[in-house]
N, C-alpha and C positions, 0 to 999 in steps of 0.2 A: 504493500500500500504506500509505495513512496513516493504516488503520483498524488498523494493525497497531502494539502498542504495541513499543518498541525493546527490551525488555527481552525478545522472544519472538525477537525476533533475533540478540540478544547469545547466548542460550541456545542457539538452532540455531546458529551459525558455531563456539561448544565444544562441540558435538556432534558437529559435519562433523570438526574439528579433531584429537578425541578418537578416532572413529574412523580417521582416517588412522593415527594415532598407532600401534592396535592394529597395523596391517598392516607400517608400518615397522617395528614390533618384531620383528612375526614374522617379516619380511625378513631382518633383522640377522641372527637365530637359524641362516637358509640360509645367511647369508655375502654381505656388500656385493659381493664381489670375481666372483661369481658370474652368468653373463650375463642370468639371467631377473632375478636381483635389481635391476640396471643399469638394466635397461628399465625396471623398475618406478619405482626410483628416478628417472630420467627424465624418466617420461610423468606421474607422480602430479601435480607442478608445475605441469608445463604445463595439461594438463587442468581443473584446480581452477580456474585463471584464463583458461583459453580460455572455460570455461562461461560465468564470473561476467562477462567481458567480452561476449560474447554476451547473456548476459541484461539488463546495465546497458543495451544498446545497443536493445532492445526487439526481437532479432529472433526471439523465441518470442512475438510476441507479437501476428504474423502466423498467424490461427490456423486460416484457411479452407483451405491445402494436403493432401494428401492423398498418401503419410502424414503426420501431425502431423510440424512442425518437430522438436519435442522428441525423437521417437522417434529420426527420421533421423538426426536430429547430435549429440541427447543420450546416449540410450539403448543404440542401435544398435551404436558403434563401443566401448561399454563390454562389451557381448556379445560381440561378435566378439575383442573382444583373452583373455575368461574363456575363449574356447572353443577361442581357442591356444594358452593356458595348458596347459586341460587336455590338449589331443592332443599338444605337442610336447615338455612341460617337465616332466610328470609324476613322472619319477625323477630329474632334475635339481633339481627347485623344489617341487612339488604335497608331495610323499613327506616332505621335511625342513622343512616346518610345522611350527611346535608346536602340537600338539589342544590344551593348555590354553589360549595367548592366541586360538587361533581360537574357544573354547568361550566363554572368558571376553568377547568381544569383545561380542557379542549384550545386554552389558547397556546399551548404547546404545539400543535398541530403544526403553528407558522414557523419557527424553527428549525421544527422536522422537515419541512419540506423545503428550507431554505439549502437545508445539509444534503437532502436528497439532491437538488441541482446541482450543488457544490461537487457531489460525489458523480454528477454525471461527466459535469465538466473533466473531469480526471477520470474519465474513463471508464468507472468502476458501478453505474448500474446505469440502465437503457433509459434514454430521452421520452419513453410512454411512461416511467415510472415520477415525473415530474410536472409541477404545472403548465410547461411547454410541451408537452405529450397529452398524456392521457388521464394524466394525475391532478382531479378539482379538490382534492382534500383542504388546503391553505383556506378554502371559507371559509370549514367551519370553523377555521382558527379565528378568523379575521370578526364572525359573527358570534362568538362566543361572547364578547364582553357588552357587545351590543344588546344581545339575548339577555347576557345579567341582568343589564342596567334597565330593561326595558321590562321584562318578564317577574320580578321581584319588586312590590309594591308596598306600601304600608296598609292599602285596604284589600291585598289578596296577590296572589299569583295568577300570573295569566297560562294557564295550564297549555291551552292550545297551541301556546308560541313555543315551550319548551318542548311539548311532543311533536312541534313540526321540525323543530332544531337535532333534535336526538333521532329521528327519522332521517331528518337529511345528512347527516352527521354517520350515521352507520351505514349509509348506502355509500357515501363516498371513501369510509372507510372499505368498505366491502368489495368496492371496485377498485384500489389500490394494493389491498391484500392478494386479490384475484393475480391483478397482474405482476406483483413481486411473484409468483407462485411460479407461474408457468414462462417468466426469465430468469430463474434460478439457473445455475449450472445443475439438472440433476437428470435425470430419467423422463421427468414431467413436462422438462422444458419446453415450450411451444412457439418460444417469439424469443425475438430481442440476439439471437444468436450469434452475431458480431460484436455486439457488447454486452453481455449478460448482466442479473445483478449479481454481483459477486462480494460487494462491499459486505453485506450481512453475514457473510460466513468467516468476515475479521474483526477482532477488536477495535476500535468496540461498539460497531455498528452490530455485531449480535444483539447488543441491547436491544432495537428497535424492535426485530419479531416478536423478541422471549422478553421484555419489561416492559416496554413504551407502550405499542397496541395492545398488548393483554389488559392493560390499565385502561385505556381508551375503551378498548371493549366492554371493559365491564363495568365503566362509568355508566356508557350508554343504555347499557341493558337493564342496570339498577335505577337508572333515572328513567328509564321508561317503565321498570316495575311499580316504582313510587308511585308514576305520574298517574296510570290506566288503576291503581287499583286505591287511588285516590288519600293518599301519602303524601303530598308533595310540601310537605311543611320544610 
């Protein structure tokens, strides 16, 4: 990654960082004492530095298996713990989020995708995985403080506006995940095959699969559980 200038690094690791940051606030807000909180607090650590040791170690970087390294031991076990979240902790942890730092959290987005450019510029993931491609993710960063400022009221919340933000918000997440998937260097690859994304499988753009979107994702998914089952305090 020596096409990669150090200062798009220094910027992604306070991104990854800043994002944590949100989640452990909105921890706090349920209560450290609290057993989902525990876990979380926990495994966040661990995780963060199992990836980054993984990836120093160059084992994503084995990339002929099938499924992709990445997915197995990156991505995978990052889903599986959002989707015991949602079934077992829902009224214990999910319900006593705060919608505003979940809402507010998304403006990391613009960062992310500033680094994404940066890294195309140098080579190291494809011109669709950006907002001169194919990549509209940067709104929702851009509309995220907008959304705060606007949707959080002292006579109520405007529930509509946060469920059309967290809607739009996960589709365009949805449609940048898609396409990092299928320009991976792996088996699945379908596009982008003169410049693949490749950056994800180095330090310490691993972050992005396995911490950044996992948070993202499951901001969205908890603030649309709030929202639809009428929680949104």
């Amino acid at each position: 990654m020596e096409s990669v200038p150090a200062y798009v690094s220094v910027v992604f690791i306070l991104t990854t960082f800043a994002t944590v940051g949100f989640l452990i606030h909105a921890i706090k807000s349920v209560g450290t004492d609290k057993l989902p909180s525990k876990v979380l607090i926990f495994i966040l650590p661990l995780w963060i530095f199992f990836q980054a040791a993984l990836s120093l170690g160059g084992f994503y970087l084995e990339t002929g298996s099938f499924p992709p390294r990445l997915l197995l031991f990156g991505v995978g076990p990052t889903l599986l713990l959002i989707a015991a979240y949602l079934a077992f902790f829902r009224d214990s942890f999910i319900n006593k989020l705060p919608l505003k730092t979940l809402t507010l959290l998304h403006v990391i987005r613009v960062p992310v995708e500033l680094v994404l450019y940066w890294l195309f510029v140098a080579e190291q993931v494809p011109e669709i995985m950006t907002f001169e491609g194919q990549n509209f993710d940067i709104l929702s960063g851009f509309l995220a403080p907008i959304v705060f400022l606007t949707a959080f009221r002292r006579d109520g919340t405007i529930r509509w506006l946060l469920i059309a933000h967290n809607l739009l918000g996960l589709l365009l997440l949805t449609n940048i995940v898609a396409t990092a998937v299928v320009s991976l260097p792996s088996p699945m690859q379908m596009t982008a095959f003169d410049q693949p994304n490749r950056a994800v499988l180095f330090f310490p753009y691993i972050w992005l699969p396995t911490i950044v979107v996992p948070i993202v994702f499951f901001a969205h998914l908890s603030s649309l559980w709030k929202l639809f089952s009428g929680r949104d305090e």
